[in-house]
PDB file of N, CA, C and O in Angstrom, chain B, residues numbered from 101:
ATOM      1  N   UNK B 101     -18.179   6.634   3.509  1.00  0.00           N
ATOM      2  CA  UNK B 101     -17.053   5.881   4.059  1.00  0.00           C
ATOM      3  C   UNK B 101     -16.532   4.927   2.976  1.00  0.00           C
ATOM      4  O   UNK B 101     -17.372   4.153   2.517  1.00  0.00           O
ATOM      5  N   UNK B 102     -15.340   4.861   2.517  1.00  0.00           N
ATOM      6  CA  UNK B 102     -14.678   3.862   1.955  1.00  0.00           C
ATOM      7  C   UNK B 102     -14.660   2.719   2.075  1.00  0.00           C
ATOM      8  O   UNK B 102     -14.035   2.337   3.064  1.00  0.00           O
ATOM      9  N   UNK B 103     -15.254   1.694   1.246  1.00  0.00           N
ATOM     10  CA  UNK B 103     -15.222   0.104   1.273  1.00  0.00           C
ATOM     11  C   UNK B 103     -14.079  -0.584   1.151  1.00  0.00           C
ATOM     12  O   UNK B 103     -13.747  -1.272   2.116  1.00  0.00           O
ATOM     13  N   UNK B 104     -13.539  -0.571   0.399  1.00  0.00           N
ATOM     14  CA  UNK B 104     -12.099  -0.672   0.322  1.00  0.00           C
ATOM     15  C   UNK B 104     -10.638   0.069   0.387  1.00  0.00           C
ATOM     16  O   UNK B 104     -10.654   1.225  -0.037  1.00  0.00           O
ATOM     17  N   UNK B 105      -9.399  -0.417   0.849  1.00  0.00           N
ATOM     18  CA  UNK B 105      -8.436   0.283   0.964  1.00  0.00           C
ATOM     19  C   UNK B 105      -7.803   0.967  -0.061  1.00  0.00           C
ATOM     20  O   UNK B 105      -7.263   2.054   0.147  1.00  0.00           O
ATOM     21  N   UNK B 106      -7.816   0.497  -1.023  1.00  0.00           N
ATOM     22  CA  UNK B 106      -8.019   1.430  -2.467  1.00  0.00           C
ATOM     23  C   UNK B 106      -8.540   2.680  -2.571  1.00  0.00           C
ATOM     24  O   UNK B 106      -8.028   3.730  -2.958  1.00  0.00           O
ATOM     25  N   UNK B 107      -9.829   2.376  -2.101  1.00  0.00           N
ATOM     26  CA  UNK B 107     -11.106   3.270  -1.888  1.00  0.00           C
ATOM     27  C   UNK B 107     -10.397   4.292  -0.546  1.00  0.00           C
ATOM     28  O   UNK B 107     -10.362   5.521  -0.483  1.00  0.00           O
ATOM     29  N   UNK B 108      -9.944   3.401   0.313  1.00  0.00           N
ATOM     30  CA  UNK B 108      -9.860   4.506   1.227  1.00  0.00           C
ATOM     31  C   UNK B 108      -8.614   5.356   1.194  1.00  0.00           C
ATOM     32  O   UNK B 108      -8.503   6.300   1.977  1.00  0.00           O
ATOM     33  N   UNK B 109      -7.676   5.062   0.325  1.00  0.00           N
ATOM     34  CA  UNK B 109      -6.214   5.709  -0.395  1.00  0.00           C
ATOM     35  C   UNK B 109      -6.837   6.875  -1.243  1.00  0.00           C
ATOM     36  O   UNK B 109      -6.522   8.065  -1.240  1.00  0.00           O
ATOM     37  N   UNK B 110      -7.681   6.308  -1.878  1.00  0.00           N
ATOM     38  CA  UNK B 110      -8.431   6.943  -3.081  1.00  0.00           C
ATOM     39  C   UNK B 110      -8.638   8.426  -1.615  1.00  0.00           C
ATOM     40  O   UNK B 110      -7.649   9.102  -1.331  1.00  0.00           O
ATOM     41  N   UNK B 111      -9.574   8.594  -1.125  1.00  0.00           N
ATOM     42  CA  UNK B 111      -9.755   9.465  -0.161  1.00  0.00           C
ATOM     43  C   UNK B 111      -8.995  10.299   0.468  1.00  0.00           C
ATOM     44  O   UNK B 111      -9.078  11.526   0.413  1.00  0.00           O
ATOM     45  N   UNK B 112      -8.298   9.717   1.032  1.00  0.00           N
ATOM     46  CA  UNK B 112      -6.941  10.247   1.974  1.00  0.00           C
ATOM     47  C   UNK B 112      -6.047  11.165   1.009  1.00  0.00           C
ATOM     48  O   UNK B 112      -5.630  12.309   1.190  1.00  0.00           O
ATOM     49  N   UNK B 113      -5.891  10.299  -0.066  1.00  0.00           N
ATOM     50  CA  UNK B 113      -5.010  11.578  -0.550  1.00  0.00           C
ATOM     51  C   UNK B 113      -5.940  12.512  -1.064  1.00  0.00           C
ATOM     52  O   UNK B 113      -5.768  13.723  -0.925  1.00  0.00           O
ATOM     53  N   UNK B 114      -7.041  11.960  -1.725  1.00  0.00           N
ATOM     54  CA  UNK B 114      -7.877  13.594  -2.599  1.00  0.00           C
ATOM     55  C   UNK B 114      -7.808  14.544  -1.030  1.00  0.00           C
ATOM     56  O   UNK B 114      -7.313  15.658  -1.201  1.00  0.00           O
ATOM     57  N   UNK B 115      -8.132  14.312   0.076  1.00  0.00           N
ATOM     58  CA  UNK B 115      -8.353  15.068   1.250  1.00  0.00           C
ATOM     59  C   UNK B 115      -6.855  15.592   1.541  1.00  0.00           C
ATOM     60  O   UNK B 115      -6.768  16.628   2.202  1.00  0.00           O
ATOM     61  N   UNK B 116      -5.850  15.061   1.171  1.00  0.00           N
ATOM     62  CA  UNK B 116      -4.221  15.946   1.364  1.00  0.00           C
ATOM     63  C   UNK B 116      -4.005  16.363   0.543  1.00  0.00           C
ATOM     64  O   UNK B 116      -2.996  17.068   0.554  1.00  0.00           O
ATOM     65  N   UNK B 117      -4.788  16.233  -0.761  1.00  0.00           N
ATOM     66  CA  UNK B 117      -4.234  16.825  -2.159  1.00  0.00           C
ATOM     67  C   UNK B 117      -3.037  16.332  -2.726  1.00  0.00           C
ATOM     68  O   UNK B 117      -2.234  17.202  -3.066  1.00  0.00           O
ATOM     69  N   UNK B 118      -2.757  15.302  -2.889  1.00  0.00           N
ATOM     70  CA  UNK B 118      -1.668  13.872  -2.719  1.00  0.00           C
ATOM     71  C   UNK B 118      -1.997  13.183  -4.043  1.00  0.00           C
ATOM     72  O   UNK B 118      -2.990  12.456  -4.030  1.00  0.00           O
ATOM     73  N   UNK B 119      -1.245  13.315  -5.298  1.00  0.00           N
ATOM     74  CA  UNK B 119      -1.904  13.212  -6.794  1.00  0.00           C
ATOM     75  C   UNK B 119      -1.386  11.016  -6.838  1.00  0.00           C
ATOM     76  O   UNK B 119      -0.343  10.454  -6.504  1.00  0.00           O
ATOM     77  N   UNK B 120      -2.470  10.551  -7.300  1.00  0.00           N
ATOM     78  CA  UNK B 120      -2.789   9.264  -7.129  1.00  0.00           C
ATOM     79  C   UNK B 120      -1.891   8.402  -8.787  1.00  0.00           C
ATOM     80  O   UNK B 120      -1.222   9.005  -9.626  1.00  0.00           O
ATOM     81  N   UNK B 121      -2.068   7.595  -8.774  1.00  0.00           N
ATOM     82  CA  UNK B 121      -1.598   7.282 -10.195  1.00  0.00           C
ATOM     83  C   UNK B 121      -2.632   6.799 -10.641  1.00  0.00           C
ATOM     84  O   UNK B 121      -3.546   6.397  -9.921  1.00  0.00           O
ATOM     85  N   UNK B 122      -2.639   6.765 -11.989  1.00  0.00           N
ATOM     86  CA  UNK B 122      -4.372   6.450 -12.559  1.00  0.00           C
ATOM     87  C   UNK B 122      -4.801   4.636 -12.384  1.00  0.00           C
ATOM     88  O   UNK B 122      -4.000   3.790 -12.783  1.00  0.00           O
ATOM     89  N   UNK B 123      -5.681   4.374 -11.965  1.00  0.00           N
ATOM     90  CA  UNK B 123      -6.442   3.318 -11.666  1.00  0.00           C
ATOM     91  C   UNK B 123      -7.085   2.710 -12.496  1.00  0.00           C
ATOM     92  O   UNK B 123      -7.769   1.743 -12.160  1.00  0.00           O
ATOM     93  N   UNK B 124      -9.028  -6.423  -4.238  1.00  0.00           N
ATOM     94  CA  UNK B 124      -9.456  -7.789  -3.161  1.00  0.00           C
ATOM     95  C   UNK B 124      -9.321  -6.748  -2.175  1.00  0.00           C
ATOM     96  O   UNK B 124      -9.480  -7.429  -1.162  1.00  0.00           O
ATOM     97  N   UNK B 125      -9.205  -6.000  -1.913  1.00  0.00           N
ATOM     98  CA  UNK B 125      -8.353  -5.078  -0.975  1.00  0.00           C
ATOM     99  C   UNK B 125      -7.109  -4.584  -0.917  1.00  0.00           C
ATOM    100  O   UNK B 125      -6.778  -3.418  -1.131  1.00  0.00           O
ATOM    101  N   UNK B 126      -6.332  -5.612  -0.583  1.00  0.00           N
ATOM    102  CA  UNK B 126      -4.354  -5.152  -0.521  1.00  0.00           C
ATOM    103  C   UNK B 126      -3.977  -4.683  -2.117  1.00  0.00           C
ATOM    104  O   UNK B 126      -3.190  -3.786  -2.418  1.00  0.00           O
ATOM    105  N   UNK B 127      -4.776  -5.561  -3.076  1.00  0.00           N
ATOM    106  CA  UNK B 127      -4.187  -5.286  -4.524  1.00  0.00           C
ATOM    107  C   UNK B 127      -4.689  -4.050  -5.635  1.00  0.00           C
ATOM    108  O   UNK B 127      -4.387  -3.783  -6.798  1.00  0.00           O
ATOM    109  N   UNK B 128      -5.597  -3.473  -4.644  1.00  0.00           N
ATOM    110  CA  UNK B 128      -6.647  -2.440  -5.235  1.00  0.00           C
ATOM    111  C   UNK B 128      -5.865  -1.500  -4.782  1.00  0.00           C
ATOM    112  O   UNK B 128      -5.499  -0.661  -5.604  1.00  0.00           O
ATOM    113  N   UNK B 129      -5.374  -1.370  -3.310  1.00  0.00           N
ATOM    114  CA  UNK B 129      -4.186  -0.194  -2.835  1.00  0.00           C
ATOM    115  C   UNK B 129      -2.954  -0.072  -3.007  1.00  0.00           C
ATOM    116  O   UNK B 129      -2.184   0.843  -2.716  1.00  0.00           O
ATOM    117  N   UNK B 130      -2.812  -0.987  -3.469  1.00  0.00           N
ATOM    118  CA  UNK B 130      -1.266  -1.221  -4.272  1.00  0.00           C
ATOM    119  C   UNK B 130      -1.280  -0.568  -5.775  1.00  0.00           C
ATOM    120  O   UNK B 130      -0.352   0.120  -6.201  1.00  0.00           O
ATOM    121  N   UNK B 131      -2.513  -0.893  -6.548  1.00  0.00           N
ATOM    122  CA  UNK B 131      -2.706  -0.638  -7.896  1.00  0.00           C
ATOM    123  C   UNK B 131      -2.750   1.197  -7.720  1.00  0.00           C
ATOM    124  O   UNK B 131      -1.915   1.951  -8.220  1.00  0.00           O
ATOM    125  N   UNK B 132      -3.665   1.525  -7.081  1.00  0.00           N
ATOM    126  CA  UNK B 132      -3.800   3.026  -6.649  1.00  0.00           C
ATOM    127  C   UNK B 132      -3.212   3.733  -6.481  1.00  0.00           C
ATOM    128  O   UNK B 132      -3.282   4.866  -6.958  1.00  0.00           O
ATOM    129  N   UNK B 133      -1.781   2.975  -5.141  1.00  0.00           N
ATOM    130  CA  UNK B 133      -0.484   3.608  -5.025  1.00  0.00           C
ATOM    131  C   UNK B 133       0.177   3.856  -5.650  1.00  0.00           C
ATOM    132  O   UNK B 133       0.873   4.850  -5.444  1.00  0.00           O
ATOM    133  N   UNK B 134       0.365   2.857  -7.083  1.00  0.00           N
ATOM    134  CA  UNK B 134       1.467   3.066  -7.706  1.00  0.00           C
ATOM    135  C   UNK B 134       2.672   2.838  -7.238  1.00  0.00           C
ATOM    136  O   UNK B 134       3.667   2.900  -7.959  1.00  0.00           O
ATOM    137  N   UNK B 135       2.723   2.461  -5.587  1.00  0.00           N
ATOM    138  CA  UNK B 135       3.852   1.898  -5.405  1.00  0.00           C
ATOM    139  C   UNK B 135       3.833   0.513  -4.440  1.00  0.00           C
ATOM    140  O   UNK B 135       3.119   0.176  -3.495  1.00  0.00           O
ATOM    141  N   UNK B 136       4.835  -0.053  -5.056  1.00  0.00           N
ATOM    142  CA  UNK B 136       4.150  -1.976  -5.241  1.00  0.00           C
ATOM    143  C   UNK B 136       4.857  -2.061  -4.302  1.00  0.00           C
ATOM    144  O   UNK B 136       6.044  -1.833  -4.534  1.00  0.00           O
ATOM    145  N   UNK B 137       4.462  -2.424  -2.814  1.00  0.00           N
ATOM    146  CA  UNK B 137       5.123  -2.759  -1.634  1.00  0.00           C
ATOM    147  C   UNK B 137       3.785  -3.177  -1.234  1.00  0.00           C
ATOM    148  O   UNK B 137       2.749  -2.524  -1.099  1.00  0.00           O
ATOM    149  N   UNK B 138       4.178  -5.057  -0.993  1.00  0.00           N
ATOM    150  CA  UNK B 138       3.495  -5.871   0.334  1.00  0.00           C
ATOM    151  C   UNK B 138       3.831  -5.750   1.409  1.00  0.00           C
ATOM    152  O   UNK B 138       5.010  -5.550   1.702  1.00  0.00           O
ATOM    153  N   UNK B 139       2.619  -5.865   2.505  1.00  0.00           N
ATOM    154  CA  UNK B 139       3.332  -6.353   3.951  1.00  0.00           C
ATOM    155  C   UNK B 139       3.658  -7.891   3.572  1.00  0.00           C
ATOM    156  O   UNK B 139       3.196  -8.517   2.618  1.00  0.00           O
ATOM    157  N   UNK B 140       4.409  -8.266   4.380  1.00  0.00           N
ATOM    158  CA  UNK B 140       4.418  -9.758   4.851  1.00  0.00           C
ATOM    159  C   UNK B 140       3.429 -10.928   4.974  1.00  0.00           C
ATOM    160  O   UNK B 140       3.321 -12.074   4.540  1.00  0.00           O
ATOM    161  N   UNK B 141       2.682  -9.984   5.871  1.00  0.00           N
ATOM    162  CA  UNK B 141       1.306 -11.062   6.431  1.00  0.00           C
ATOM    163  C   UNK B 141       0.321 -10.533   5.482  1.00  0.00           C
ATOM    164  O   UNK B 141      -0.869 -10.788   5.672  1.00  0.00           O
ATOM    165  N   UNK B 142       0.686  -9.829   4.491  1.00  0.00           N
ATOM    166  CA  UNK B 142      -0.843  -9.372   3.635  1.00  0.00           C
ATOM    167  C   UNK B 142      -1.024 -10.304   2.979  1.00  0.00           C
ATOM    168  O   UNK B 142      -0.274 -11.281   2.982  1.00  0.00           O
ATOM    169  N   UNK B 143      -2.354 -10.163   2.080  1.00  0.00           N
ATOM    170  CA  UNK B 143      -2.963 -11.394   0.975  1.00  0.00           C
ATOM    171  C   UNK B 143      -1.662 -11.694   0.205  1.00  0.00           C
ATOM    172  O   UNK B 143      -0.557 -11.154   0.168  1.00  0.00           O
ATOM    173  N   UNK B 144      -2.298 -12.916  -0.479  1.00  0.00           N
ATOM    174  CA  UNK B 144      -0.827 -13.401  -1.150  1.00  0.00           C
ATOM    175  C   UNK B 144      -1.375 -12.911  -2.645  1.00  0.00           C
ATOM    176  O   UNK B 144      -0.586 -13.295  -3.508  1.00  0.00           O
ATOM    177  N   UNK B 145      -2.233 -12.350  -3.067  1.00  0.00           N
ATOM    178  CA  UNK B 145      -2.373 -11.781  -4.273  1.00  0.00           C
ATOM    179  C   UNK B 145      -1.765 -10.585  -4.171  1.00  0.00           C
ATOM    180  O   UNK B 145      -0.977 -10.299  -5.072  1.00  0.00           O
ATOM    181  N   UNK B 146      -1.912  -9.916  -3.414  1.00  0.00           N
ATOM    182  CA  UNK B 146      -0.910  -8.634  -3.465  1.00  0.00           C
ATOM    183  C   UNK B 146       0.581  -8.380  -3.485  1.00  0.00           C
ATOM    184  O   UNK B 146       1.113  -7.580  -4.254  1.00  0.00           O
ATOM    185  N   UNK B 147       1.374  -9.288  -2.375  1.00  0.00           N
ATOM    186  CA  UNK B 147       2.670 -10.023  -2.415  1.00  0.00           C
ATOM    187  C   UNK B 147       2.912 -10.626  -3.998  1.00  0.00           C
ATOM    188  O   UNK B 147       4.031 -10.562  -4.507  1.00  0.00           O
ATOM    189  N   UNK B 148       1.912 -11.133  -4.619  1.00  0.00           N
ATOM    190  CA  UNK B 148       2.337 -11.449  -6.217  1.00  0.00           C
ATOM    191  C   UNK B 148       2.834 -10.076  -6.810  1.00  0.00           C
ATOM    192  O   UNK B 148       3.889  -9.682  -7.307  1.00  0.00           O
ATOM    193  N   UNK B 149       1.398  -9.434  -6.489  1.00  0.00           N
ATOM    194  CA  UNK B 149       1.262  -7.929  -7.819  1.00  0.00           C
ATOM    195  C   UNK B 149       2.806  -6.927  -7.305  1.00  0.00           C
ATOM    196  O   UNK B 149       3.258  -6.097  -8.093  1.00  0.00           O
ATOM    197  N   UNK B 150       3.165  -7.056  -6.554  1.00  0.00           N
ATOM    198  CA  UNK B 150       4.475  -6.239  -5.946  1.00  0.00           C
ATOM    199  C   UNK B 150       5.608  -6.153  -6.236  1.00  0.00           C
ATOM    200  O   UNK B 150       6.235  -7.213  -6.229  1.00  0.00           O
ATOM    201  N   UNK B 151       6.328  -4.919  -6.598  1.00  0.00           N
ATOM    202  CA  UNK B 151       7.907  -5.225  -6.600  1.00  0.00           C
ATOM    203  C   UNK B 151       8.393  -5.524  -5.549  1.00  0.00           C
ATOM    204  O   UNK B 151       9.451  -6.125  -5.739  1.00  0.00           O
ATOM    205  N   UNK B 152       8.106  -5.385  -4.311  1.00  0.00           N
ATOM    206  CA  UNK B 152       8.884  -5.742  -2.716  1.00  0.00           C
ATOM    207  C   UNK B 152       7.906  -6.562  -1.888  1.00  0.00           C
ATOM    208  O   UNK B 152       6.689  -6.405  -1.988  1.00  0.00           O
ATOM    209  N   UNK B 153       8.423  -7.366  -1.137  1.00  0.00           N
ATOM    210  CA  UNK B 153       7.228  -7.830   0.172  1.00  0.00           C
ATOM    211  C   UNK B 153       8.265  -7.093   0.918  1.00  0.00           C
ATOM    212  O   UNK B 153       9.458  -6.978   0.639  1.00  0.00           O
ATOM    213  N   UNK B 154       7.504  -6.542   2.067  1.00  0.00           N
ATOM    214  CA  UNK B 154       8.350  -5.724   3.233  1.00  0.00           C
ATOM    215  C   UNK B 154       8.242  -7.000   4.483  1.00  0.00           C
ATOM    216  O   UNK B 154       7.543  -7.911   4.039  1.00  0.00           O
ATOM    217  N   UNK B 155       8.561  -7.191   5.392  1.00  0.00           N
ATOM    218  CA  UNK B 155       8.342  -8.123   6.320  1.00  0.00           C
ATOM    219  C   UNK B 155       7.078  -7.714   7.200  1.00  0.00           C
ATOM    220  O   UNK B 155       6.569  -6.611   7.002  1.00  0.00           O
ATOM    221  N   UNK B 156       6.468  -8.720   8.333  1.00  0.00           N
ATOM    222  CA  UNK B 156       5.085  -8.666   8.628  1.00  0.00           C
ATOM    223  C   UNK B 156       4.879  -6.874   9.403  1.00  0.00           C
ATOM    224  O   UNK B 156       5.555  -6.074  10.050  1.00  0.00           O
ATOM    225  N   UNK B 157       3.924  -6.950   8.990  1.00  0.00           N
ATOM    226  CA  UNK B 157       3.636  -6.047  10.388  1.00  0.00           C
ATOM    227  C   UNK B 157       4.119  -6.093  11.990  1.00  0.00           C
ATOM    228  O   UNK B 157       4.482  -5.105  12.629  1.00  0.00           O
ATOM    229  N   UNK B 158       4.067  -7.009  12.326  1.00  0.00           N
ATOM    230  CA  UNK B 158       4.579  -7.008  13.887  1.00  0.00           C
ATOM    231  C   UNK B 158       6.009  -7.484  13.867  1.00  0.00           C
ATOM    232  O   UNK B 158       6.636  -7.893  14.845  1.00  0.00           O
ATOM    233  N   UNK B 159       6.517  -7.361  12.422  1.00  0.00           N
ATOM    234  CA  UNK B 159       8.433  -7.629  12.989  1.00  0.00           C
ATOM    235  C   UNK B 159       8.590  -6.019  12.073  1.00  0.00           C
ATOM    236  O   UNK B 159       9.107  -6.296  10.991  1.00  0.00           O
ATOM    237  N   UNK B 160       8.378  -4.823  12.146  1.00  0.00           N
ATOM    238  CA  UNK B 160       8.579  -3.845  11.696  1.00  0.00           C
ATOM    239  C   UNK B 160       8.662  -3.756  10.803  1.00  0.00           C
ATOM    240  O   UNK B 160       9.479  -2.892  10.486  1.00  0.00           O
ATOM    241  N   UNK B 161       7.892  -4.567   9.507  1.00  0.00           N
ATOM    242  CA  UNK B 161       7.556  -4.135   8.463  1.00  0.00           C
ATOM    243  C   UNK B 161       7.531  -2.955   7.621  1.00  0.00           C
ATOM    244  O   UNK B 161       8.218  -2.661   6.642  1.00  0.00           O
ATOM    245  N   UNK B 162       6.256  -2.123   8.423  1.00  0.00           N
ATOM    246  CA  UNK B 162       5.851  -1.169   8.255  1.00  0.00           C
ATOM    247  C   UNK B 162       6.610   0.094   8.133  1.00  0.00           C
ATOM    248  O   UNK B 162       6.618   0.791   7.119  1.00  0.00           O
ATOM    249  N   UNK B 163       7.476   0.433   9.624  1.00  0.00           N
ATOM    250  CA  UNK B 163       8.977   0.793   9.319  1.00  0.00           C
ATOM    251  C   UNK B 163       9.468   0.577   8.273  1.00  0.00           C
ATOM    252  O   UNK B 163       9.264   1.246   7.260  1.00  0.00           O
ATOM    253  N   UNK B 164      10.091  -0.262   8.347  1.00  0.00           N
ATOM    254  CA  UNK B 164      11.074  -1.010   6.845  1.00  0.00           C
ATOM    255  C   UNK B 164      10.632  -0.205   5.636  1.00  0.00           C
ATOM    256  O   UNK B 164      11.322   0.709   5.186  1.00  0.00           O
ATOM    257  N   UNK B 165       9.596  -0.527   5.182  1.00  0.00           N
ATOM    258  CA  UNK B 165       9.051  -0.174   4.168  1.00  0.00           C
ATOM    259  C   UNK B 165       9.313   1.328   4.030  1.00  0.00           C
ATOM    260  O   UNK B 165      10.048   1.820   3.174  1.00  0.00           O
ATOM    261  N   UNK B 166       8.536   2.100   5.099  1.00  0.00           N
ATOM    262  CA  UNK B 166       8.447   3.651   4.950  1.00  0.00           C
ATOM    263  C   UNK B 166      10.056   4.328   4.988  1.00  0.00           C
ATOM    264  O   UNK B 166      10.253   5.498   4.661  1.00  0.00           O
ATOM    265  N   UNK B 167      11.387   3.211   5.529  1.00  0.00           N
ATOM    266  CA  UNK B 167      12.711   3.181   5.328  1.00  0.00           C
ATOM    267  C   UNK B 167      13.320   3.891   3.897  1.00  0.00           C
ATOM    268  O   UNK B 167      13.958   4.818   3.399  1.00  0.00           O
ATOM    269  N   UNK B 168      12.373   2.329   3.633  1.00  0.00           N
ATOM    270  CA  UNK B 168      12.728   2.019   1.844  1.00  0.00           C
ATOM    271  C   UNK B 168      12.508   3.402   1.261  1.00  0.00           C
ATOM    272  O   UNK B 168      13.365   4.022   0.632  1.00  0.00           O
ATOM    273  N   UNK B 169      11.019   3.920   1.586  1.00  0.00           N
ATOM    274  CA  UNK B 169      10.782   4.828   0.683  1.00  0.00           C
ATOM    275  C   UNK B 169      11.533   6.498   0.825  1.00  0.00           C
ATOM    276  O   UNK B 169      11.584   7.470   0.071  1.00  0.00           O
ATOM    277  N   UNK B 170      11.920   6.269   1.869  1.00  0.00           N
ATOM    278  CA  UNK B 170      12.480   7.506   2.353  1.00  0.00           C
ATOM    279  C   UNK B 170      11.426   8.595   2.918  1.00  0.00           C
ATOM    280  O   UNK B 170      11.491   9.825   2.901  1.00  0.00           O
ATOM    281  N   UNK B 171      10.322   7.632   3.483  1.00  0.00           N
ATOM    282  CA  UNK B 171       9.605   8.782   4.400  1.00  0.00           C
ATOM    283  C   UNK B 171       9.805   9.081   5.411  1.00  0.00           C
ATOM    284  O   UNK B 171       9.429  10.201   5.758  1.00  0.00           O
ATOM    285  N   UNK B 172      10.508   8.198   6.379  1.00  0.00           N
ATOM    286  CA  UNK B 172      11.463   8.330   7.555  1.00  0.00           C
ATOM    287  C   UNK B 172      12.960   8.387   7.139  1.00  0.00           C
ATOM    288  O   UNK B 172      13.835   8.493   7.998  1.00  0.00           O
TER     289      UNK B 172
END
C-alpha cells in the first residue's frame, strides 16, 4: 500500500500504464505529476511549488481544475 500520495500516483498510473514524469504529501504528487495544480485547502507548501491554486475542494475545486485540464 502506498504511504504517500506521490507514492500512491506513483501506483495508479504504473497500474493504467499512464507514463509519470521523472521524480510532505501534496508536494511529492505534484512533483510526480508534473502538473503543478493546488487545491485550495491543500498544504501551503504545495500551493507554493504550483503554477495554479484551483479553489477548495468543497467550492468545486476539483472540477475547476479537471476543467482547466481538459479532462472534462
Amino acid at each position: 500500500m502506498p504511504g504517500s500520495k506521490g507514492e500512491g500516483l506513483r501506483f495508479a498510473a504504473a497500474t493504467m500504464g499512464v507514463p509519470l514524469a521523472d521524480s510532505d504529501n501534496d508536494l511529492t504528487m505534484i512533483e510526480v505529476a508534473g502538473i503543478d495544480i493546488a487545491m485550495g485547502n491543500g498544504e501551503q507548501c504545495a500551493k507554493d511549488a504550483a503554477d495554479w491554486v484551483a479553489d477548495a475542494v468543497d467550492a468545486r475545486g476539483l472540477a475547476h481544475a479537471f476543467e482547466r485540464l481538459g479532462v472534462v
